[in-house]
C-alpha positions in Angstrom: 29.6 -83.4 72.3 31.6 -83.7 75.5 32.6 -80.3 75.4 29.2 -79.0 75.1 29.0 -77.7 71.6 26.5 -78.9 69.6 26.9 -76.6 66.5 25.6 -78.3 63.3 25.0 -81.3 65.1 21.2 -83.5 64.2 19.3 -83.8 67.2 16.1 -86.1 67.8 14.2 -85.5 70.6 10.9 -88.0 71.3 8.5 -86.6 73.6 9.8 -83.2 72.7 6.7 -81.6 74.3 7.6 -82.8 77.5 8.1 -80.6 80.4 12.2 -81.7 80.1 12.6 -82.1 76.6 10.8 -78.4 75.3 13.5 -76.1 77.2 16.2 -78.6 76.0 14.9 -78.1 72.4 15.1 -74.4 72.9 18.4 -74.7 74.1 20.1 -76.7 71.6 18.8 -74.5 68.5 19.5 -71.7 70.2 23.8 -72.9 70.7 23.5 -74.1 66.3 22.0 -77.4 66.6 19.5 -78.6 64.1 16.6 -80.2 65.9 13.7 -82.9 65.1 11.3 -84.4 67.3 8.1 -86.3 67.9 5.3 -86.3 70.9 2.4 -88.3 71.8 0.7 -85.4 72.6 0.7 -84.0 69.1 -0.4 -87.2 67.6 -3.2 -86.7 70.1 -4.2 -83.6 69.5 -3.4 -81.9 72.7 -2.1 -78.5 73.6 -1.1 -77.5 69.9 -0.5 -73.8 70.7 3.0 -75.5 72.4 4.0 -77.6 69.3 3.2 -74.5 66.8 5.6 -72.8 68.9 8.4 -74.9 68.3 7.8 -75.2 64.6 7.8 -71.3 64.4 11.4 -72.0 66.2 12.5 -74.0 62.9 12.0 -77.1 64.8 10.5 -80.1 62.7 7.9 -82.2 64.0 7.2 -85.9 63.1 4.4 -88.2 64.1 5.9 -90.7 66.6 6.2 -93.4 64.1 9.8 -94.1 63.7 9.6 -91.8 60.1 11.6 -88.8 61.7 14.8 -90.8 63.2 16.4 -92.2 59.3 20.1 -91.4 60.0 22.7 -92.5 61.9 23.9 -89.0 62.3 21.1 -88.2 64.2 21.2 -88.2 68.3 18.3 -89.6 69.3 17.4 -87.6 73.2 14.4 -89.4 74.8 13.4 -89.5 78.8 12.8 -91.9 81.0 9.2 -92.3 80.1 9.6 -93.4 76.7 9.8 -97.3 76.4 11.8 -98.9 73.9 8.7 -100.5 72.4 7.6 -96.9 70.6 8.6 -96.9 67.1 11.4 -93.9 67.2 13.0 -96.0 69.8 12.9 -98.8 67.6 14.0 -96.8 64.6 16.9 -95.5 66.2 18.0 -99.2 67.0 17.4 -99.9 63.4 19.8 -97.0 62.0 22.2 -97.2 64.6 21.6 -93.5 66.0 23.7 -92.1 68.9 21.7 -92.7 71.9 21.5 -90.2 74.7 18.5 -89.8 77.9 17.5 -86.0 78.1 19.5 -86.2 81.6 22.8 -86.8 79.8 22.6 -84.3 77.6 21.1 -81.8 79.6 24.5 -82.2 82.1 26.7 -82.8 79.3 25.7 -78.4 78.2 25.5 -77.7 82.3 28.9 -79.4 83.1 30.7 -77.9 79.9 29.4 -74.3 81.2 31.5 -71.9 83.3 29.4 -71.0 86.0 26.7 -74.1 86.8 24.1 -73.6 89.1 22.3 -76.5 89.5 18.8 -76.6 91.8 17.7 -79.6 93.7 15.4 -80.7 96.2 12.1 -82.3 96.4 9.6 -79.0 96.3 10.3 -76.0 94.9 13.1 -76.3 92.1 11.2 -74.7 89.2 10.3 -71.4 91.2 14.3 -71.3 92.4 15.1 -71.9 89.0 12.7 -69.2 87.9 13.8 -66.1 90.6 17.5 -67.1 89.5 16.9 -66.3 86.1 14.9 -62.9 86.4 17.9 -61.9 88.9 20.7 -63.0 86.5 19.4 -61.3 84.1 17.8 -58.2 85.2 21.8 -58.4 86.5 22.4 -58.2 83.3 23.9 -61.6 83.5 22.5 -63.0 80.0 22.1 -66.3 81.6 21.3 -69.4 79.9 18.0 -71.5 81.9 16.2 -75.0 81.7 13.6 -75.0 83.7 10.6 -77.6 84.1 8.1 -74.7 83.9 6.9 -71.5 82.2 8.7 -68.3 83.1 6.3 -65.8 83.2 8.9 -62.9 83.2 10.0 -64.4 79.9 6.9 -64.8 78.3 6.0 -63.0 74.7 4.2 -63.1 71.9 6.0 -64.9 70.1 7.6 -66.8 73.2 4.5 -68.0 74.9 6.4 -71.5 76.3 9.3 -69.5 78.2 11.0 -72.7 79.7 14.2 -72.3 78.7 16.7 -69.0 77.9 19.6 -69.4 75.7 22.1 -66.5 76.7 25.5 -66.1 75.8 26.8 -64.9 79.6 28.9 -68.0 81.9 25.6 -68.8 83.5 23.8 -72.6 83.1 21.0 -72.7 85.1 19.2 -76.1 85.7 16.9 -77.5 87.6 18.1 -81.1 88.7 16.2 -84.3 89.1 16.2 -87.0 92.0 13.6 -88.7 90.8 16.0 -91.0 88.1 19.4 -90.8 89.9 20.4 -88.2 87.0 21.6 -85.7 89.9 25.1 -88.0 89.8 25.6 -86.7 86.6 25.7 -83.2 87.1 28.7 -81.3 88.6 27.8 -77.8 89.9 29.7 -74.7 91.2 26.5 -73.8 92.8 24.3 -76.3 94.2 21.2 -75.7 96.2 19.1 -77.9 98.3 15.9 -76.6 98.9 14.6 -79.4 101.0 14.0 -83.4 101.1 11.1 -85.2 101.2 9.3 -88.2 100.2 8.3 -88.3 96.5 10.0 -90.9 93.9 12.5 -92.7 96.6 13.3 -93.5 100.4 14.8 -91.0 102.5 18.0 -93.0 102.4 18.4 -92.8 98.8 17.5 -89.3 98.5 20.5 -88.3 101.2 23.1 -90.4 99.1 21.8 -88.5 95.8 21.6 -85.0 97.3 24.8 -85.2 99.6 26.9 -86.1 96.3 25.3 -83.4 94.5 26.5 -80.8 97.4 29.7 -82.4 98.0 30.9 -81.5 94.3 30.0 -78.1 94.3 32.6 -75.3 95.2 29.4 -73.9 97.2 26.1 -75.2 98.4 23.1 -73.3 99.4 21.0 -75.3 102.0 18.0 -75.2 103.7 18.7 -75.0 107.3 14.6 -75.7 108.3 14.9 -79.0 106.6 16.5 -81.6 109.1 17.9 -83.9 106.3 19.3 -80.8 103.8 20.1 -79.2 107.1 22.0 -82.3 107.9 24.0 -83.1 104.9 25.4 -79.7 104.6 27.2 -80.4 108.0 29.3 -82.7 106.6 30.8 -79.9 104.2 33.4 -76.9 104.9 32.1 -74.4 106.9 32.9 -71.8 104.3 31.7 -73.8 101.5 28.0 -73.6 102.5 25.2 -71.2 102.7 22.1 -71.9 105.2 19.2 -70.6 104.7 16.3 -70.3 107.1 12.9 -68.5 108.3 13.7 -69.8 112.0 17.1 -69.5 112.8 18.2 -66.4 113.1 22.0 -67.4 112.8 21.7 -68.7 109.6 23.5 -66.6 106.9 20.2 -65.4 105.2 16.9 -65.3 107.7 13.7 -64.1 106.7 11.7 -62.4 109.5 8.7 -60.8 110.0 7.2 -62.2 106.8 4.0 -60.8 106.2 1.9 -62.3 103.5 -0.9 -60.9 101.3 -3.4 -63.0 99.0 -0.8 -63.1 95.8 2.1 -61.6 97.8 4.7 -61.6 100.5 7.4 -59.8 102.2 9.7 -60.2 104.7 13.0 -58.4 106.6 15.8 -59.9 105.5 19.3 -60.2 107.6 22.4 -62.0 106.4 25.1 -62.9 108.9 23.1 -61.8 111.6 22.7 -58.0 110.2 19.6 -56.4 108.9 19.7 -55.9 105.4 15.8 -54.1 105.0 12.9 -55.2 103.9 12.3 -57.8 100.5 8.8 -57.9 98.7 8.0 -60.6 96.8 5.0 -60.7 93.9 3.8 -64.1 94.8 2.8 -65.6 98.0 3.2 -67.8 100.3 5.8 -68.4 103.1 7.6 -71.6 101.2 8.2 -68.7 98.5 10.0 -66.9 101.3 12.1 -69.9 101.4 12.6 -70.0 97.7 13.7 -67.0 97.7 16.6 -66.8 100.1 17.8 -70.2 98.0 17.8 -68.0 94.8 19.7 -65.0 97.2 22.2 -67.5 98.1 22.9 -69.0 94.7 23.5 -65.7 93.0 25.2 -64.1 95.7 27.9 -67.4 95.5 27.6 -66.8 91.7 29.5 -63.1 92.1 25.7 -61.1 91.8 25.7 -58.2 94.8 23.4 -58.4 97.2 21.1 -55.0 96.7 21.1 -56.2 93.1 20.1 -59.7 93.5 17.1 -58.3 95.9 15.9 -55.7 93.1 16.0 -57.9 90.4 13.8 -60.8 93.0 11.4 -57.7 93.5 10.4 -58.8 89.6 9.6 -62.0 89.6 6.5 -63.0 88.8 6.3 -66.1 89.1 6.0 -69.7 86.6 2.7 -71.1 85.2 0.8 -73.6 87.3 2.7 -72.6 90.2 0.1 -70.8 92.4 -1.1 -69.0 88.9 -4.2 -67.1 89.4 -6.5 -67.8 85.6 -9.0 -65.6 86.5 -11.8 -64.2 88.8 -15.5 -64.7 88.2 -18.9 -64.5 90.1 -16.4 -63.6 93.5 -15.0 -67.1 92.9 -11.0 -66.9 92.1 -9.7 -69.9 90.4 -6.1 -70.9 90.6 -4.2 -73.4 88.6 -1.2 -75.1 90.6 1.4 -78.1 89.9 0.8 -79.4 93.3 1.1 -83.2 93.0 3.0 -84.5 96.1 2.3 -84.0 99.7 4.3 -81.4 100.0 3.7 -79.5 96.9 0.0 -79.4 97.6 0.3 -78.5 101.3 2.5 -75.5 100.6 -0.3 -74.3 98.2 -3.4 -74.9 101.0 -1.4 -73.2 103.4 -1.4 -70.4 101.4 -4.4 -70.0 100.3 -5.5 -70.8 104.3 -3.7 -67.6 105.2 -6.9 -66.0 104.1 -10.8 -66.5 104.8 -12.6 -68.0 102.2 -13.6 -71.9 101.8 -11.4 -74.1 99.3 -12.4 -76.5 96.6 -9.7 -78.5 95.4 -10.0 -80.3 92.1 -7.1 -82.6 92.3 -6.0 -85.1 89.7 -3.7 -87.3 90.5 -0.7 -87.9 88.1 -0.6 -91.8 87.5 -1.7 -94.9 89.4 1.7 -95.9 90.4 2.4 -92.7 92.5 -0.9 -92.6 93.8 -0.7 -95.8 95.3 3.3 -95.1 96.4 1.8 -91.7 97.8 -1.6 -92.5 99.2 -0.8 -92.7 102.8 1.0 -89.2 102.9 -1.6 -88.0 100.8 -4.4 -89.0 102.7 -3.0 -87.4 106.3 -1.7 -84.5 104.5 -5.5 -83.6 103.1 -6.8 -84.6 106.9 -4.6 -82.1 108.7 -4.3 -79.6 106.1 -7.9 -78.8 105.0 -10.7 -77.0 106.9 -14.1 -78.9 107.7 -15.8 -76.6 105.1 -13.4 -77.4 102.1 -14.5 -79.9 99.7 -12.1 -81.6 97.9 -12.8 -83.7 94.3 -11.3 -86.0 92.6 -11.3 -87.2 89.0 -9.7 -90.2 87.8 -5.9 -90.3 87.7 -3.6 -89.4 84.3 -3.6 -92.0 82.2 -1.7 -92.5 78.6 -1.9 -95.8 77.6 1.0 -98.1 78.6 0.4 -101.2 80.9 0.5 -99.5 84.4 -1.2 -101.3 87.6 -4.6 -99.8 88.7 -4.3 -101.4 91.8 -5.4 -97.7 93.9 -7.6 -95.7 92.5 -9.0 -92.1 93.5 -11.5 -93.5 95.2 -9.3 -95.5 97.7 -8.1 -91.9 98.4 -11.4 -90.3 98.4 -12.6 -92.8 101.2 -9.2 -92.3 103.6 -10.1 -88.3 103.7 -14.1 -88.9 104.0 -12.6 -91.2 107.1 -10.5 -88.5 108.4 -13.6 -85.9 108.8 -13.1 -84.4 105.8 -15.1 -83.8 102.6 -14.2 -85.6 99.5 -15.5 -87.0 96.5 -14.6 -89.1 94.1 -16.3 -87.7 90.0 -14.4 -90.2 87.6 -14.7 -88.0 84.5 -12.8 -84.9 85.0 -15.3 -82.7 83.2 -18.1 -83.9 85.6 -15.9 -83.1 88.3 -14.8 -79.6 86.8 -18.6 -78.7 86.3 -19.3 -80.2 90.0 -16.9 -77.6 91.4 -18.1 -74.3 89.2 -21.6 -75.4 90.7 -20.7 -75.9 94.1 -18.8 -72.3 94.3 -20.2 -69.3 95.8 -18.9 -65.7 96.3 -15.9 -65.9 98.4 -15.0 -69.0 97.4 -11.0 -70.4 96.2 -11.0 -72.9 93.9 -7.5 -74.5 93.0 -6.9 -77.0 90.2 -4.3 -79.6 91.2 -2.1 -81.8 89.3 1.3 -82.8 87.2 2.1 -84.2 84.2 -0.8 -82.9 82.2 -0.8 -79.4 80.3 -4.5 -79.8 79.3 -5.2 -78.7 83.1 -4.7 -74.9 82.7 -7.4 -75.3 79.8 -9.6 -77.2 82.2 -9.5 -74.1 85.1 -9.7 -71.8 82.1 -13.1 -73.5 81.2 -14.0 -73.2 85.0 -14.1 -69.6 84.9 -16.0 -69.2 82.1 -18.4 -71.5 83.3 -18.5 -69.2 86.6 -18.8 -65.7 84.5 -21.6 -67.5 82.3 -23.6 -68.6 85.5 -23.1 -64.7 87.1 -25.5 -63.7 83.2 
């Protein structure tokens, strides 16, 4: 398996729904392996349009009760989430199966590739991940992708969960995670940094995690406008880094005179100093301008020319829950988003700030423990960032079973932003709260539903505009 090829080798994933473990599914049936796996989520019920995917893949699903994992041939794959306590875990103890976390083996297929691009960075990684692959491909790169999220460009009938690509071209794209400490594992050609903030661990351990990852690259593409990325990539070779920026004009790719438009943006782009015309992009926002002069640099280091790499970016359009517009009703758009740290959901408020129109945000917070590691950014981030008119509502956070703390609750957040002078409220049940937005929208109106780690949120803003065309009869 060190050599990356898994050809007629038995793979068992547990929580192969997951937003890691799907793509990584795709992926190893696609290269010959035969894969199993189990998910809470289909013994729950939930989402089942992504689990009859991957049995119309060939992939075989169990219930998560240790009756899939019999065989100590099998490699049993499982993330960090997945205690040793659930009965696959236990099996797999019990039969003596090959144990590997979805990290390993996910940088055990990148590191065996022959051009590795790996994407890093706090915000942003998915939608890097995403505009690489349309370029590489429409390059006609035939790249191979594992990305966190759902590539709309990839998207068919019979594809509806696009998170992964399995090409035959040099190509292993991968977003990769700080959140663990699995970055150490990976060891990239191309490595870019979009930026470093505060989600999963101090500063100080994010620098030693993300300075590694750029130091083993043969080139990194930084972001310049972060001071920490901006910082680390000093330490490197000169010609052995890229900086990107939207302030610096001496940066090797600059973006200026960005101009954005409700589900859109452009901007001039110069690299090196010299004007190379303009770039239009099909979603908006300026942290997409950003994103986008990451993916430039990664596939221009990857061997990609540059007027091809900005044609193919002109088609991207975009990931699910990643500023994803469900539908319009009763003047009332409703957007569906991933925004889950203070970053994340900043970026998306900007945006939608750019134009007039009040907001409601329906955020849900995904678990108690980040909520109360977070709830201090959180709660200044929502002060500065929305208008006195917004409202803001929050249900309860995600919650799966397991024995987590519920020490800080929504509420506790609720109460910091109504502090601030702003408008919050706290509606336990997320349906109440759903139903509580719909009602409070008028013509003109944004609403955006928040939140990570939970599929069944796309169905919830779906709902919502129902509920608003239904009102409009």
């Amino acid at each position: 398996m060190h050599d990356g090829n898994v050809r007629g080798q038995r793979f068992f994933l547990v929580g192969i729904g997951g937003s890691g473990m799907m793509p990584l599914a795709m992926i190893l049936q696609g290269r010959g392996a035969e894969v199993a796996g189990s998910d809470r989520g289909l013994d729950q019920g939930r989402v089942p349009a992504k689990f009859d995917e991957l049995r119309a893949r060939g992939i075989a699903l169990f219930p998560q009760d240790g009756s899939g994992v019999v065989d100590a041939a099998q490699i049993v794959v499982a993330s960090a989430a997945v205690e040793e306590t659930v009965a696959d875990m236990v099996a797999a103890t019990r039969v003596s199966c090959r144990r590997m976390s979805r990290a390993e083996l996910n940088a055990a297929l990148f590191n065996a590739s022959r051009m590795p691009i790996g994407v890093a960075g706090t915000s942003g990684k998915s939608t890097v991940t995403g505009m690489i692959a349309t370029i590489l491909h429409h390059a006609g790169a035939d790249p191979t992708v594992m990305n966190g999220a759902v590539m709309k460009d990839f998207v068919a009938p019979d594809r509806p969960f696009a998170s992964a690509l399995v090409g035959q071209g040099d190509a292993f794209v991968s977003e990769v995670d700080e959140s663990d400490g699995s970055i150490a594992l990976y060891r990239p050609q191309v490595a870019v940094l979009n930026n470093v903030s505060l989600d999963h661990k101090s500063l100080e351990e994010l620098n030693v995690l993300f300075g590694g990852f750029l130091s083993r690259a043969r080139h990194a593409v930084v972001n310049a406008d972060n001071a920490d990325a901006a910082t680390l990539a000093m330490t490197l070779p000169r010609d052995r880094v890229t900086r990107f920026s939207l302030r610096d004009a001496g940066a090797d790719l600059f973006a200026g005179a960005i101009e954005e438009a409700p589900f859109a943006v452009s901007f001039d782009l110069a690299r090196g100093g010299v004007g190379q015309g303009r770039v239009a992009l099909a979603v908006p926002g300026r942290h997409n301008v950003a994103n986008a002069l990451a993916a430039l640099g990664a596939v221009l280091a990857a061997g990609v020319p540059l007027d091809r790499a900005v044609a193919g970016l002109a088609r991207f359009s975009g990931l699910r829950r990643r500023f994803d517009l469900v539908g319009e009703a009763a003047g009332v758009a409703v957007i569906d988003d991933f925004g889950h740290n203070p970053d994340k959901i900043a970026a998306t408020l900007d945006t939608l700030h750019a134009f007039p129109g009040r907001i409601i945000a329906l955020f849900q917070p995904h678990g108690y423990g980040p909520l109360k590691v977070m709830r201090a950014e959180l709660a200044a981030m929502f002060a500065t960032t929305l208008h006195a008119d917004d409202l803001l509502v929050l249900p309860d956070p995600v919650y799966q079973g397991g024995t987590v703390a519920r020490e800080v609750g929504s509420d506790d957040l609720v109460r910091d932003v109504v502090l601030a002078g702003r408008q919050a409220l706290h509606i336990p049940d997320r349906a109440a709260a759903a139903a509580h937005c719909v009602a409070q929208a008028r013509a003109g109106d944004r609403i955006v539903v928040m939140g990570a780690r939970d599929d069944t949120l796309t169905l919830l803003a779906q709902d919502m505009v129902a509920a608003l065309a239904a009102r409009r009869g």
